[in-house]
N, CA, C and O of each residue as an XYZ file, in Angstrom:
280
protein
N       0.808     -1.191      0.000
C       0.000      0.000      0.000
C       0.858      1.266      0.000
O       0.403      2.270      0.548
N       1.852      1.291     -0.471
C       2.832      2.236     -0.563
C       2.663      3.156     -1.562
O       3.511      4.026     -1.756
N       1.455      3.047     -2.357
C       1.308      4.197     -3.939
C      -0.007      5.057     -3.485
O      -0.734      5.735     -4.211
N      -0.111      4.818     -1.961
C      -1.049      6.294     -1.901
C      -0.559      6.723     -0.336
O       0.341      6.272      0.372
N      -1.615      7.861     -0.101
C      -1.183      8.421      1.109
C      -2.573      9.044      1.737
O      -3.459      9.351      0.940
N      -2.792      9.244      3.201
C      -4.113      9.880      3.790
C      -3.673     11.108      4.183
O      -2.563     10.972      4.697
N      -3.994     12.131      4.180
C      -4.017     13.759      4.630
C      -5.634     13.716      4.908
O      -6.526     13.114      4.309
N      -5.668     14.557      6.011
C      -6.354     15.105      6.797
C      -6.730     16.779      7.003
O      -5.829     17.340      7.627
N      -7.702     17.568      6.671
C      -8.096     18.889      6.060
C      -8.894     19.327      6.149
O      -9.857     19.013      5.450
N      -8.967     20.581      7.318
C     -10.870     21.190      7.048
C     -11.076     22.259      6.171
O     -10.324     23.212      5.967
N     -12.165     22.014      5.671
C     -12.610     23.439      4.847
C     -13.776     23.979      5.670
O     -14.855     23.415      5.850
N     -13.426     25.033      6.088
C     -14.168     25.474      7.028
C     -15.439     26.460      6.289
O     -16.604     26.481      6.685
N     -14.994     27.096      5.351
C     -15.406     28.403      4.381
C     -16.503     27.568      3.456
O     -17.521     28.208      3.196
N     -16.426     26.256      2.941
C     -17.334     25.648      2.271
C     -17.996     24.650      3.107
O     -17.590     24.283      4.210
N     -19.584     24.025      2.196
C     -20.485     22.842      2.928
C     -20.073     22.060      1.767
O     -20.639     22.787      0.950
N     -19.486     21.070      0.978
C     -18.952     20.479      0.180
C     -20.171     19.055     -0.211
O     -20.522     18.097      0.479
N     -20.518     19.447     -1.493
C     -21.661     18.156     -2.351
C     -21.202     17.258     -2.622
O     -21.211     16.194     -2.002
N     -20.662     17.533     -3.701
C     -19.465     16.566     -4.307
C     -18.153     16.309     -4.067
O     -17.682     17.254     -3.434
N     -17.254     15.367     -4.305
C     -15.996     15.454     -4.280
C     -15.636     14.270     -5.397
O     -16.175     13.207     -5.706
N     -14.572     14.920     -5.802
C     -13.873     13.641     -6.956
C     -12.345     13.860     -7.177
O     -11.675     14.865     -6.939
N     -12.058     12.940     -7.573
C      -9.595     12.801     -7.416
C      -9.648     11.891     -8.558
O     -10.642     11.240     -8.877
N      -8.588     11.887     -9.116
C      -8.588     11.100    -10.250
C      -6.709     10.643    -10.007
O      -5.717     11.359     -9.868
N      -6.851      9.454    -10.040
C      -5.033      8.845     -9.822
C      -4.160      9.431    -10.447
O      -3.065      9.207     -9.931
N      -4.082     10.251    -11.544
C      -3.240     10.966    -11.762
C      -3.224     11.930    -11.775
O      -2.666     12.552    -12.679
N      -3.943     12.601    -10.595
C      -3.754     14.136    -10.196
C      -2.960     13.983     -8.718
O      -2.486     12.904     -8.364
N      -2.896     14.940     -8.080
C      -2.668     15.111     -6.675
C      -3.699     15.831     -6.277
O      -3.861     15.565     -5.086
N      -4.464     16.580     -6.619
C      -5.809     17.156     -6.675
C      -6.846     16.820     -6.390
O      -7.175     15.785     -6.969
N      -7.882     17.398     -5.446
C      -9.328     16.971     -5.186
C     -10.091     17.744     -6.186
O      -9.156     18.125     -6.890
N     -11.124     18.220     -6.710
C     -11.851     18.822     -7.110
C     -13.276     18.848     -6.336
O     -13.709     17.765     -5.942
N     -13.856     19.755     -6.152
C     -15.409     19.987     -4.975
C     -16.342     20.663     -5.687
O     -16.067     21.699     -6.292
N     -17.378     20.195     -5.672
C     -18.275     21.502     -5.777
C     -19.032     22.029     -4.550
O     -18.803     21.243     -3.631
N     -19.709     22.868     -4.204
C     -20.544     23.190     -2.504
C     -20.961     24.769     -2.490
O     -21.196     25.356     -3.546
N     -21.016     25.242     -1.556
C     -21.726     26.305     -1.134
C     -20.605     26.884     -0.310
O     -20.083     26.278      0.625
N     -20.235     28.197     -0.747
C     -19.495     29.046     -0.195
C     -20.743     29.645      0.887
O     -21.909     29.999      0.714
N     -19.769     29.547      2.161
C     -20.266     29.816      3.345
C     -20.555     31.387      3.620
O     -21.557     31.730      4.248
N     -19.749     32.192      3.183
C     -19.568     33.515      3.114
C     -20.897     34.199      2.083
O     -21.204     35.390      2.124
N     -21.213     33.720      1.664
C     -21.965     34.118      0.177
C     -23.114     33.330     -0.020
O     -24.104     33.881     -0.501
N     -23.156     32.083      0.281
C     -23.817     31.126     -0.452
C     -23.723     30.601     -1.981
O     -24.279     29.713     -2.629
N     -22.913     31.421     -2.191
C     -22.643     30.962     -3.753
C     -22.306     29.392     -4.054
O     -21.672     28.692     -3.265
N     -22.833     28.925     -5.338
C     -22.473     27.264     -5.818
C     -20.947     28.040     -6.470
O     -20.786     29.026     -7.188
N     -19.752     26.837     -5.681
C     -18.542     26.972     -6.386
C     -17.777     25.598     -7.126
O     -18.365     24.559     -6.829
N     -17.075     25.481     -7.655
C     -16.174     24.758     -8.297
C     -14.998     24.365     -7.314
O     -14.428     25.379     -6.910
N     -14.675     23.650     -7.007
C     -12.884     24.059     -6.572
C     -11.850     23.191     -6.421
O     -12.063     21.985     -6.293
N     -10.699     23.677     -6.419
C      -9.454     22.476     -6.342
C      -8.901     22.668     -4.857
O      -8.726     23.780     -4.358
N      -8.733     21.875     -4.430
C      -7.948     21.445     -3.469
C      -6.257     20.607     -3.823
O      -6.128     19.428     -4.152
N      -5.168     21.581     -3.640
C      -3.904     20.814     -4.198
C      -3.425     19.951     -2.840
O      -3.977     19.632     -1.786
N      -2.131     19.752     -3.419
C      -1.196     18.392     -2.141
C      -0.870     19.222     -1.364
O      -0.195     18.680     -0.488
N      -0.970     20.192     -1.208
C      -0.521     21.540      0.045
C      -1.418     21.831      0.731
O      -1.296     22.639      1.652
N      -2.749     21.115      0.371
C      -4.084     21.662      0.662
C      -4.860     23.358      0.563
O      -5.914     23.730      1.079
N      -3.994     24.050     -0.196
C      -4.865     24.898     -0.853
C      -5.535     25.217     -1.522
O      -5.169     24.968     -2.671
N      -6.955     25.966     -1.418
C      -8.356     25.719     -1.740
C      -8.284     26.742     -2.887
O      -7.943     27.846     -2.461
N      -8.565     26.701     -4.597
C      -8.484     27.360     -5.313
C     -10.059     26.938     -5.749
O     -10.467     25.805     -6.000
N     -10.900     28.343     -5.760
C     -12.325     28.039     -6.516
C     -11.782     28.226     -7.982
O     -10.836     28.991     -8.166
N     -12.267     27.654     -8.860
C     -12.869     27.353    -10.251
C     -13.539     28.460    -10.840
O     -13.163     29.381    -11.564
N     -14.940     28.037    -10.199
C     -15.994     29.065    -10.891
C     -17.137     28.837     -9.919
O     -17.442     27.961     -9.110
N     -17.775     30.292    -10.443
C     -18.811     30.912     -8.819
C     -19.654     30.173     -9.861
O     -19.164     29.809    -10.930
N     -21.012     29.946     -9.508
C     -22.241     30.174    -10.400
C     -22.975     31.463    -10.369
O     -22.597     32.129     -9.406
N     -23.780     31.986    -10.990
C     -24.032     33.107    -10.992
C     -25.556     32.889    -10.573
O     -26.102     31.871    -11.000
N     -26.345     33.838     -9.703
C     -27.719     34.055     -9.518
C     -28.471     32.644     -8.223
O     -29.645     32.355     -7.992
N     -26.992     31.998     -7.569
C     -27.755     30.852     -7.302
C     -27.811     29.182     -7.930
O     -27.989     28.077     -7.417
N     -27.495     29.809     -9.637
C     -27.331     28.090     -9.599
C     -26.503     26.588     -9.999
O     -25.446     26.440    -10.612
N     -27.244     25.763     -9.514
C     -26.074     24.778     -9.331
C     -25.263     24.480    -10.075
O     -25.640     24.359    -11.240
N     -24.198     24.294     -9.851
C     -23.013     24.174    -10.848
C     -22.410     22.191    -11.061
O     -21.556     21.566    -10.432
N     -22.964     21.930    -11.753
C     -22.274     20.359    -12.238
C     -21.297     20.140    -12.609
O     -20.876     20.688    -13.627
N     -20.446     19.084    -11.779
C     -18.895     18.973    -11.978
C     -18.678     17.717    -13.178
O     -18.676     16.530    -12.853
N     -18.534     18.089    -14.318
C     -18.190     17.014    -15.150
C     -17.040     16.235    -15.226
O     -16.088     16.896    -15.641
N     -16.801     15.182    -15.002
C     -15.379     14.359    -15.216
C     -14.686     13.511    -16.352
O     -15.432     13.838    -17.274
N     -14.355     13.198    -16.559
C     -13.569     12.377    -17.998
C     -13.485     11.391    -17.380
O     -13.035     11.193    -16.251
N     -14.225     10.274    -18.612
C     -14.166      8.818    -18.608
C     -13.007      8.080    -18.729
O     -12.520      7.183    -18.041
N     -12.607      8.731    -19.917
C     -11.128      7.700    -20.307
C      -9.872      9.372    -20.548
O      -8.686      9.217    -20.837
């Protein structure tokens, strides 16, 4: 079990819907509700654990995180 690793991380600022990682990222990707705003956001989470939003939605609505199959 030596080709992965557990980290441990709060996001305090978001309520988080989704979550998805793909094995060849180091990257989380989220979508959720900015706490500050309520806004639907996008966002990355890197191996440093810093939280980079994506994209706001505008007016309220929900934002769908699409992923790649192959």
């Amino acid at each position: 079990m030596a080709d992965y690793q557990t980290s441990e991380f709060q996001v305090s600022d978001y309520e988080i819907q989704t979550i998805s990682a793909n094995p060849e990222s180091p990257n989380i990707t989220f979508t959720g509700f900015r706490l500050s705003d309520g806004a639907n956001v996008v966002g990355t989470i890197d191996e440093n654990d810093k939280i980079t939003i994506d994209n706001v939605a505008d007016n309220g609505e929900q934002i769908i995180n699409l992923i790649p199959l192959n």
